[in-house]
C-alpha positions as CSV (number, residue, x, y, z in Angstrom):
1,X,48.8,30.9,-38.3
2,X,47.9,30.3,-34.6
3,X,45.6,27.8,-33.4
4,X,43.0,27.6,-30.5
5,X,44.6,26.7,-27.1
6,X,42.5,24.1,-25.1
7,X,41.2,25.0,-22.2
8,X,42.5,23.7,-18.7
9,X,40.4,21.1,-17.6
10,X,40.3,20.1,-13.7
11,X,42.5,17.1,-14.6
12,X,45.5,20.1,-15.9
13,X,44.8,22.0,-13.0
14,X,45.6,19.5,-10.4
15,X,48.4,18.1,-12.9
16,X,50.0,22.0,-12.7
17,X,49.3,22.1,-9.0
18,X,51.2,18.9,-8.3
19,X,54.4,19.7,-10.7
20,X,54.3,23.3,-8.7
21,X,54.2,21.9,-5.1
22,X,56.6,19.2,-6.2
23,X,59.4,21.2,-7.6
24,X,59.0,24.0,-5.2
25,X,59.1,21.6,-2.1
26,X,62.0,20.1,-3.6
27,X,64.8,22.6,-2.8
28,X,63.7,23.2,0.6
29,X,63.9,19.1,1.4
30,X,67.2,19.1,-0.6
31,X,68.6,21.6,2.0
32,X,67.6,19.5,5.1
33,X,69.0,16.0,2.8
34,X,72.3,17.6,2.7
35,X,73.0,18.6,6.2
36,X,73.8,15.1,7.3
37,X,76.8,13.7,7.1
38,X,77.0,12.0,3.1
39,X,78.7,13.8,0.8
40,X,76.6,14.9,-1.9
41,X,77.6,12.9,-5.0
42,X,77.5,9.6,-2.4
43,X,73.0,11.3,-2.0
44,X,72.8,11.6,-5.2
45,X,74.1,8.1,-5.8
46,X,71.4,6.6,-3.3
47,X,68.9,8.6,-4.3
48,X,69.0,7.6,-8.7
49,X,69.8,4.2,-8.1
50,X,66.1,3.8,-5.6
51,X,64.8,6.3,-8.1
52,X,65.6,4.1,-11.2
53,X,64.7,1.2,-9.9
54,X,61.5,2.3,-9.8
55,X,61.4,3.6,-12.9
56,X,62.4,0.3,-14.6
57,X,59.2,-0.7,-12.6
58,X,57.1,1.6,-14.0
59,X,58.5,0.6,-17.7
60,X,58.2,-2.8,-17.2
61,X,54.3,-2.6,-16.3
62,X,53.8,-0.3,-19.1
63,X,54.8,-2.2,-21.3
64,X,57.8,-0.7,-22.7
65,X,60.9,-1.4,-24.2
66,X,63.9,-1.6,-22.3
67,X,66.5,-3.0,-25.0
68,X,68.2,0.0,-27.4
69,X,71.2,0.3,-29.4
70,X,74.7,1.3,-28.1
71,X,74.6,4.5,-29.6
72,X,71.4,5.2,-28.1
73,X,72.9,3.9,-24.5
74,X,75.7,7.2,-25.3
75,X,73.2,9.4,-25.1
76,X,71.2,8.0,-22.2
77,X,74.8,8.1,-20.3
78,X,75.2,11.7,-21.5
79,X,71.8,12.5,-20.0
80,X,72.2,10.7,-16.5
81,X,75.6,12.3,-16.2
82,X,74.3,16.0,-17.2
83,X,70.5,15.7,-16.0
84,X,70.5,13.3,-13.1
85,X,73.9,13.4,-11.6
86,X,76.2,16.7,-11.7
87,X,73.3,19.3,-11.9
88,X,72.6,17.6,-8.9
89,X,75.9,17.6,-7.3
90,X,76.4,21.6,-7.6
91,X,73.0,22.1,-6.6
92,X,73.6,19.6,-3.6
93,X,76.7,21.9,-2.7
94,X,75.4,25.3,-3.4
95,X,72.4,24.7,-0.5
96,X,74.9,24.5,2.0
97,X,75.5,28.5,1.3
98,X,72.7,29.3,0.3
99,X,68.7,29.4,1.3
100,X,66.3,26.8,-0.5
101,X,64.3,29.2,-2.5
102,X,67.5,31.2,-4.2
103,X,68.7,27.6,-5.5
104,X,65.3,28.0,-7.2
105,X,65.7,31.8,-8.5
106,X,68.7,30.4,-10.6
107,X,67.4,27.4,-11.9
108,X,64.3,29.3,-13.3
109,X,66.7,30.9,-15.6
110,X,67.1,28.0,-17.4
111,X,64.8,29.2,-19.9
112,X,67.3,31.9,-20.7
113,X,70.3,29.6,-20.9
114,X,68.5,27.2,-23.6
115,X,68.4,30.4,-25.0
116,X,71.7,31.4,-25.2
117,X,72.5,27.3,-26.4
118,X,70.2,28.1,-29.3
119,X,72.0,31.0,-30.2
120,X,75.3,29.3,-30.3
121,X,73.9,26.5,-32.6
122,X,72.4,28.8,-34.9
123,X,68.8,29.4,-33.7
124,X,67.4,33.1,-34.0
125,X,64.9,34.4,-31.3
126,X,63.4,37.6,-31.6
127,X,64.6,41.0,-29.4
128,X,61.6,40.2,-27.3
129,X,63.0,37.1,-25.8
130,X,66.3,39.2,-25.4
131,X,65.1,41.4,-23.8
132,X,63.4,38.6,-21.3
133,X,67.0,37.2,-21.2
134,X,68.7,40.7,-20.2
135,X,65.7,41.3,-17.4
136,X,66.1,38.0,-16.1
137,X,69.9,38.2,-15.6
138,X,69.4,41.6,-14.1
139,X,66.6,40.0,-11.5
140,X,69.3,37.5,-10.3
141,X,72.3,40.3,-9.8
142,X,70.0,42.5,-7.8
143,X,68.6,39.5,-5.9
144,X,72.4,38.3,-5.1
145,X,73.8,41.4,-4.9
146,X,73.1,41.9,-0.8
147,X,75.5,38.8,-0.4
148,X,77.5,39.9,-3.0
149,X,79.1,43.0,-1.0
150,X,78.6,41.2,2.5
151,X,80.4,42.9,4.7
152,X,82.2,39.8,6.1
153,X,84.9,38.6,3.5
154,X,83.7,34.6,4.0
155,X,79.8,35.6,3.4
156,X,80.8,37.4,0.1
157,X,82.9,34.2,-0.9
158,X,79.7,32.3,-0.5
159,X,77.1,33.6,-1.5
160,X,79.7,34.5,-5.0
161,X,80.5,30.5,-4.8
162,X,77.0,29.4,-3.9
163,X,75.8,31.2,-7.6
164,X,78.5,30.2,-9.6
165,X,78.0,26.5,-8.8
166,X,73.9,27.3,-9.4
167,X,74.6,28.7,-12.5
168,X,77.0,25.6,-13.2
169,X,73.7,23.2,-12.3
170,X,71.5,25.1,-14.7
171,X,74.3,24.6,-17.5
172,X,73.9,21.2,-16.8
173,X,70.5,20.5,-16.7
174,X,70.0,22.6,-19.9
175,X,72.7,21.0,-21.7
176,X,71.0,17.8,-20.6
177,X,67.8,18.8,-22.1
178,X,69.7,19.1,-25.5
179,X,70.7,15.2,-25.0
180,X,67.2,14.6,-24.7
181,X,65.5,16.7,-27.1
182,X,68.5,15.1,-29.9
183,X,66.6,11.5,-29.0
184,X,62.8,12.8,-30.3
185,X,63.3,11.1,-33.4
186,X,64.5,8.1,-32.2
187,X,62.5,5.3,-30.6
188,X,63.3,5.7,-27.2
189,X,60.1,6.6,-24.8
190,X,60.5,9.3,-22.3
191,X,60.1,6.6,-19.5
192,X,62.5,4.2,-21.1
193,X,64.9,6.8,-21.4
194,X,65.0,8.4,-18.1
195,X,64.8,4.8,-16.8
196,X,68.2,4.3,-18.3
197,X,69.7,7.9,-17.5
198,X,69.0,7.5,-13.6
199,X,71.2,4.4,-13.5
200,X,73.7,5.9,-15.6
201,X,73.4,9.0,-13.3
202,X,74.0,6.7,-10.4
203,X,77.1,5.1,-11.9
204,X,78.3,8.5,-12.4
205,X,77.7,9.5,-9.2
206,X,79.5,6.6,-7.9
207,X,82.7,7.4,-10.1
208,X,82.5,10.9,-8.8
209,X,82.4,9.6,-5.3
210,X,85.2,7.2,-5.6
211,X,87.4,9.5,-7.8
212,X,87.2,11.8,-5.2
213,X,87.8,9.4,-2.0
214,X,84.3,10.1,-0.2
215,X,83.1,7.3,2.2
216,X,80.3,5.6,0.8
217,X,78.0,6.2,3.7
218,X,74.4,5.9,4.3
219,X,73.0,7.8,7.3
220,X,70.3,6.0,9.0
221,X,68.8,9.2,10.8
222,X,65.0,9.7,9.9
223,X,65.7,13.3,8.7
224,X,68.2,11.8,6.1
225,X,65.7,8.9,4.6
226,X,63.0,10.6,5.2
227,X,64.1,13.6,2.5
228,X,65.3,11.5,0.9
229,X,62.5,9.7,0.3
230,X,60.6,12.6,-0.6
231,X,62.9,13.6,-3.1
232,X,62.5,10.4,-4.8
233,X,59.1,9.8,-4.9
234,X,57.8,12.9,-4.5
235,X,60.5,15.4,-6.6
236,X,61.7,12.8,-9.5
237,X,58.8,10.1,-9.9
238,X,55.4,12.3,-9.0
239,X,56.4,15.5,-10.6
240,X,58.2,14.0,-13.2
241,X,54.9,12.1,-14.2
242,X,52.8,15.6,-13.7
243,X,55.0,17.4,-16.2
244,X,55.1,15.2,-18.9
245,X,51.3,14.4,-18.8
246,X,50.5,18.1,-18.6
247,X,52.9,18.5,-21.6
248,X,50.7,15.7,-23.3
249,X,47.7,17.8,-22.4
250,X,48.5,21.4,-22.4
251,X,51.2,21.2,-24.9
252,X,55.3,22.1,-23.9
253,X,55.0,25.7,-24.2
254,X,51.9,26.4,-21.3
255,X,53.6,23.9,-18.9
256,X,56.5,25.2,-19.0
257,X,55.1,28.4,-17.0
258,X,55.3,26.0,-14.3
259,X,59.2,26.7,-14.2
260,X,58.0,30.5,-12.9
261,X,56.1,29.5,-10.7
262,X,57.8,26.8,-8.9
263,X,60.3,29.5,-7.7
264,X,57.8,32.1,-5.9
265,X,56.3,29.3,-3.5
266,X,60.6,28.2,-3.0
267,X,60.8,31.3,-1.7
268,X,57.9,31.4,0.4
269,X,59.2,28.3,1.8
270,X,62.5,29.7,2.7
271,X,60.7,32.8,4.1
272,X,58.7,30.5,6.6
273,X,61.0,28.0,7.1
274,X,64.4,29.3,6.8
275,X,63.8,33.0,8.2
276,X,64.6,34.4,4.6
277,X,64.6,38.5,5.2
278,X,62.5,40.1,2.2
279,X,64.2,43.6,1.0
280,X,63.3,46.2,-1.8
281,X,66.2,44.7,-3.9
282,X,65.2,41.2,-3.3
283,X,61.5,41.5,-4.1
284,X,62.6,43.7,-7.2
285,X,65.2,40.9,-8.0
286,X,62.3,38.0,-8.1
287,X,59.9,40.3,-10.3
288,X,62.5,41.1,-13.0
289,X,63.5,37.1,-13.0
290,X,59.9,35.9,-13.3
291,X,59.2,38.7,-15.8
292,X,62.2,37.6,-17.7
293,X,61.2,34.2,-17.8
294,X,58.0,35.0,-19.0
295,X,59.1,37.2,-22.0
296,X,61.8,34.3,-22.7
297,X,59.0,31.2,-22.5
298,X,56.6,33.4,-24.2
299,X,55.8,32.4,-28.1
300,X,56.2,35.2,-30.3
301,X,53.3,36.3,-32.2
């Protein structure tokens, strides 16, 4: 039996608007944050230990809890480590081969990922989300493929490379949104949580960084704070608050359209800013993606 959707209201709109902008603004700033010289786990480090501190703020003002059992502490570890930290780190590394908006591309498939997690656990979806699933993949081959076959040995390697470790940040944040959708019936708020799974991200980020020997460096140059900044407050705090109060309003399903959209205005950035050359097999790549991500997100009747 369905029920009637609400309507947007002028409240959603600007809500949708925001989480669009936010997101899609996002991997273009990401690009500029990781030309300077810090290594990207030491970024990402910087930028989840200002970003939880703020959301501790924000916790604390609400009213809301902050003390939770250790095995609840487990899984807000799991999340910072899948969901705020090493997402982050191949994303971090993949935008130094690749333009801004085809970081995005990938990540939209996320949709079709979950779907391939459900299926592993057990979860039948219908042939039409399948079908979303096999257009989508076939979008993102197309779209690649032009770098795929460069000519030049070293661009093939990275543009190859540069989708492998975007398809190994999706993985990530998808099997992070498993962590968090396993803590629903618990009594952990959303803002609690993530509060938690940015510093947990953080220290993760840290263990990466000193694992791996990188300088723990902070670049003073405007450029450097000034994205990074932005993708603080702007990419983690702002549209992090659009999204979930959109998903209050306009339920899970209808927001998450906004993960289509967000990728067509990445693009646009990269074509403006970034000199990113539209071709027959590129535009044809996008549509099949998008379209695939719609048949995927898509409730079945």
């Amino acid at each position: 039996m369905q029920t009637q959707e609400s309507r947007f209201t002028k409240r959603d709109f600007v809500l949708y608007a925001l989480t669009v902008f936010s997101w899609s603004a996002s991997w273009y700033v990401l690009k500029i944050n990781s030309s300077y010289e810090v290594s990207p786990p030491v970024t990402i480090l910087w930028r989840f230990i200002l970003a939880a501190v703020l959301m501790f703020v924000l916790v604390k003002l609400s009213g809301g809890p902050l003390r939770f059992s250790w095995r609840l502490h487990v899984k807000f570890a799991l999340l910072g480590v899948l969901l705020f930290s090493t997402n982050f780190i191949f994303f971090y590394y993949a935008s130094t081969m690749l333009v801004s908006g085809l970081l995005a591309v990938v990540f939209s498939l996320a949709s079709v990922i979950n779907l391939g997690i459900a299926a592993v656990r057990g979860d039948r979806a219908g042939p039409r989300r399948w079908f979303g699933a096999a257009l989508g993949v076939s979008g993102i081959v197309l779209l690649y493929w032009p770098s795929l076959i460069a000519g030049e040995q070293t661009v093939s390697t990275n543009g190859a490379l540069g989708l492998f470790l975007c398809v190994c940040g999706t993985l990530c944040f998808c099997l992070g949104n498993q962590v968090s959708q396993s803590m629903k019936s618990t009594q952990a708020p959303i803002l609690s949580a993530s509060a938690w799974g940015m510093m947990y991200g953080a220290i993760w980020s840290a263990i990466v960084s000193a694992v791996a020997g990188l300088p723990f460096v902070f670049s003073t140059e405007p450029g450097y704070i000034g994205s990074l900044v932005f993708l603080t407050l702007v990419s983690t705090l702002l549209a992090f608050w659009a999204y979930l109060n959109l998903i209050q309003s306009i339920g899970a399903g209808r927001a998450s359209y906004a993960t289509v959209m967000f990728p067509v205005f990445a693009l646009l950035f990269s074509t403006v800013l970034e000199g990113y050359v539209w071709t027959a097999l590129g535009v044809t790549g996008v549509a099949l993606a998008l379209l695939g991500n719609l048949f995927v997100l898509r409730k079945i009747a």
